[in-house]
C-alpha positions as CSV (number, residue, x, y, z in Angstrom):
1,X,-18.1,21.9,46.2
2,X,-15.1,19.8,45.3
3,X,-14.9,15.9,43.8
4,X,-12.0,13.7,43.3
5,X,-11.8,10.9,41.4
6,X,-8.9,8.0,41.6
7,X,-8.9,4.8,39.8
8,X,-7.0,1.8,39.8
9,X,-5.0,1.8,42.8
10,X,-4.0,-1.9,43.0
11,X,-3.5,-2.1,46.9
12,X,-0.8,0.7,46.7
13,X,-2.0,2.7,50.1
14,X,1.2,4.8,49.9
15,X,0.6,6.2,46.2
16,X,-3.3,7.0,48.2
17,X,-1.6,8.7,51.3
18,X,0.1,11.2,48.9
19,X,-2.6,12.1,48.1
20,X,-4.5,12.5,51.0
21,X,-4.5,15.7,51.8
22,X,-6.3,16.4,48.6
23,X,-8.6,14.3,49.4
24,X,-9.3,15.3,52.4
25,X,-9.9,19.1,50.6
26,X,-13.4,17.4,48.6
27,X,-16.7,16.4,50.1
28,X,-16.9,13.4,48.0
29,X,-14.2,10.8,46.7
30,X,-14.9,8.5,44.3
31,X,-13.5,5.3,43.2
32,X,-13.5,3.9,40.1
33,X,-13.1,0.5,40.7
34,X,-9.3,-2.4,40.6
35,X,-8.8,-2.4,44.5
36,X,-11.6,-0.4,45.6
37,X,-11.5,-2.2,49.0
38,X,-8.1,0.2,49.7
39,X,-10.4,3.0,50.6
40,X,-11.1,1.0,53.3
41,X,-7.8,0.4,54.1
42,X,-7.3,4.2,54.9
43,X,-11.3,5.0,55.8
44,X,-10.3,6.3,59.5
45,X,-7.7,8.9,57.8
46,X,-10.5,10.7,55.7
47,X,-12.5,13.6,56.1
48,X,-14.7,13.6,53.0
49,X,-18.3,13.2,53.6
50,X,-19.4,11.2,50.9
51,X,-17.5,7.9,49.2
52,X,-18.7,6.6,45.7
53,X,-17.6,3.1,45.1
54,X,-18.1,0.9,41.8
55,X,-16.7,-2.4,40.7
56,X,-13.6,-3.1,38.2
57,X,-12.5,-6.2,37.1
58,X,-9.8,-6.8,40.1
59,X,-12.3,-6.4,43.0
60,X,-13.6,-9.5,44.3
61,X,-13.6,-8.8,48.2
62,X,-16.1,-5.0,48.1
63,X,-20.1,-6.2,46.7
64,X,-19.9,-2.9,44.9
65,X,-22.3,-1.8,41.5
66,X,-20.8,-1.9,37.8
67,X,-21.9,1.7,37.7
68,X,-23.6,4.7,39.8
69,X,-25.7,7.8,38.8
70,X,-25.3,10.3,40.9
71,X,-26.4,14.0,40.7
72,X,-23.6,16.4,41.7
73,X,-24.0,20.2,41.7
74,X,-27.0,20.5,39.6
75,X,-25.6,17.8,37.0
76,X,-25.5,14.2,36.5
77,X,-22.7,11.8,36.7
78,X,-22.1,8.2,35.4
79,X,-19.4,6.2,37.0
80,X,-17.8,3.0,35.8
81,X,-14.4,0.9,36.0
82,X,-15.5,0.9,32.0
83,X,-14.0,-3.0,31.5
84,X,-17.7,-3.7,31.0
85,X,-18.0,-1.2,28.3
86,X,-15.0,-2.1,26.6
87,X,-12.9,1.4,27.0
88,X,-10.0,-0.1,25.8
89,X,-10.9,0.0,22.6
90,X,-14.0,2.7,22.1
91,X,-15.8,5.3,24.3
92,X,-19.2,4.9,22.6
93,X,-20.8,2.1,24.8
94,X,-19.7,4.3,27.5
95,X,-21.3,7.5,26.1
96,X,-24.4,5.3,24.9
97,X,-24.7,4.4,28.4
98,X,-24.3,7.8,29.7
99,X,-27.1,9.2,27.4
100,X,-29.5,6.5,28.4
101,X,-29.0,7.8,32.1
102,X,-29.1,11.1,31.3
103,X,-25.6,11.8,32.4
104,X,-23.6,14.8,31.2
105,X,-20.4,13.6,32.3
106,X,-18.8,9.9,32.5
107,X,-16.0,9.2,34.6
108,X,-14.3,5.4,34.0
109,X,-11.1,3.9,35.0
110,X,-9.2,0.4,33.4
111,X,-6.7,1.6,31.2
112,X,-4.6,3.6,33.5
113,X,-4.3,6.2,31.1
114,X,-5.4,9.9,31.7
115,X,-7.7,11.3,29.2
116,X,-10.7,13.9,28.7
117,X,-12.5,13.2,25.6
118,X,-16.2,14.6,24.9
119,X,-18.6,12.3,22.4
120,X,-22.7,13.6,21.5
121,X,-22.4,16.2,24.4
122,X,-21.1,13.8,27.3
123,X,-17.6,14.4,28.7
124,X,-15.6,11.4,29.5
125,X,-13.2,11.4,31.8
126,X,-10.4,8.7,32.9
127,X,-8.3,10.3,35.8
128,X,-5.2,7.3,35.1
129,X,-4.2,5.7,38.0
130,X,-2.6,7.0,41.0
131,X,0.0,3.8,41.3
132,X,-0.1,2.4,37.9
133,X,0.2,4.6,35.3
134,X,0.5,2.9,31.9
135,X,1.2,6.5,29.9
136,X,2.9,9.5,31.9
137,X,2.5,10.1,35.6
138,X,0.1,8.9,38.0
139,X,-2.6,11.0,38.4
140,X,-6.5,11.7,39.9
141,X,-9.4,14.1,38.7
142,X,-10.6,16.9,40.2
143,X,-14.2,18.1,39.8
144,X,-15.0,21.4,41.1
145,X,-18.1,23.5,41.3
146,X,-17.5,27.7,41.3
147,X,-20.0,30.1,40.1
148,X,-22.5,27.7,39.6
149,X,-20.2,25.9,36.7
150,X,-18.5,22.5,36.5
151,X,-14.7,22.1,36.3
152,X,-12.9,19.0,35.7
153,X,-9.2,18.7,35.8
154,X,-7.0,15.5,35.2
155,X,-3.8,16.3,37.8
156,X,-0.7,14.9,37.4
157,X,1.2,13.8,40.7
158,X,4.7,14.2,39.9
């Protein structure tokens, strides 16, 4: 079982074609909200089986949620753009909000800066952005399930 996760694409398509053949590697793809509505853009090109939208602070045109639970190979998952639950300045609301929901892992977007952090057991995940990167490269996170563990990876595109 393989997951990506993009976020903040801001209606770059190209910057998503790169990475398409990744993406078309995972059943699901999920994204994490600023431009959702790309996904759409490029729908006909992907072979995933399963797309996970949520709602950042650019998307007006996609009615998507502010968040989604999802169980994922045995675990739970909180998704979020994370403007909501103000990232930009602490995790806890976000791993608050995970707990509440049971969630062992919280994936959020808005900064545009890669990071993998772990607060009261959660692990909270911001793949950066794949067009927009405000630190480093652009970049995606992987989420892989092998011998009934979890792996996640932040990957740089360089």
């Amino acid at each position: 079982m393989k997951m990506i996760v993009i976020s903040d694409t801001h209606h770059d398509i190209d910057a998503i074609r790169r990475i398409l053949p990744i993406i078309n590697e995972c059943d699901t793809l999920v994204h994490l909200g600023d431009c959702n509505d790309d996904i759409l853009k490029i729908k006909p090109e992907l072979k995933v089986k399963e797309i996970v939208y949520v709602r950042g602070n650019c998307d007006f045109v996609m009615r998507s949620p502010e968040f989604v639970v999802k169980e994922w190979g045995g675990a739970k998952f909180f998704f979020t753009h994370g403007h909501r639950y103000r990232v930009d300045s602490s995790l806890l609301d976000l791993t608050y909000a995970s707990l509440e929901n049971e969630c062992s892992y919280a994936f959020y977007g808005h900064t545009h800066i890669a990071d993998m952090d772990r607060s009261y057991g959660v692990e909270l995940i911001n793949p950066g952005s794949v067009s927009r990167p405000r630190a480093g490269y652009p970049s995606y996170a992987i989420v892989e399930k092998k011998d009934g563990k979890i792996f996640t990876n932040i990957v740089l595109i360089g």
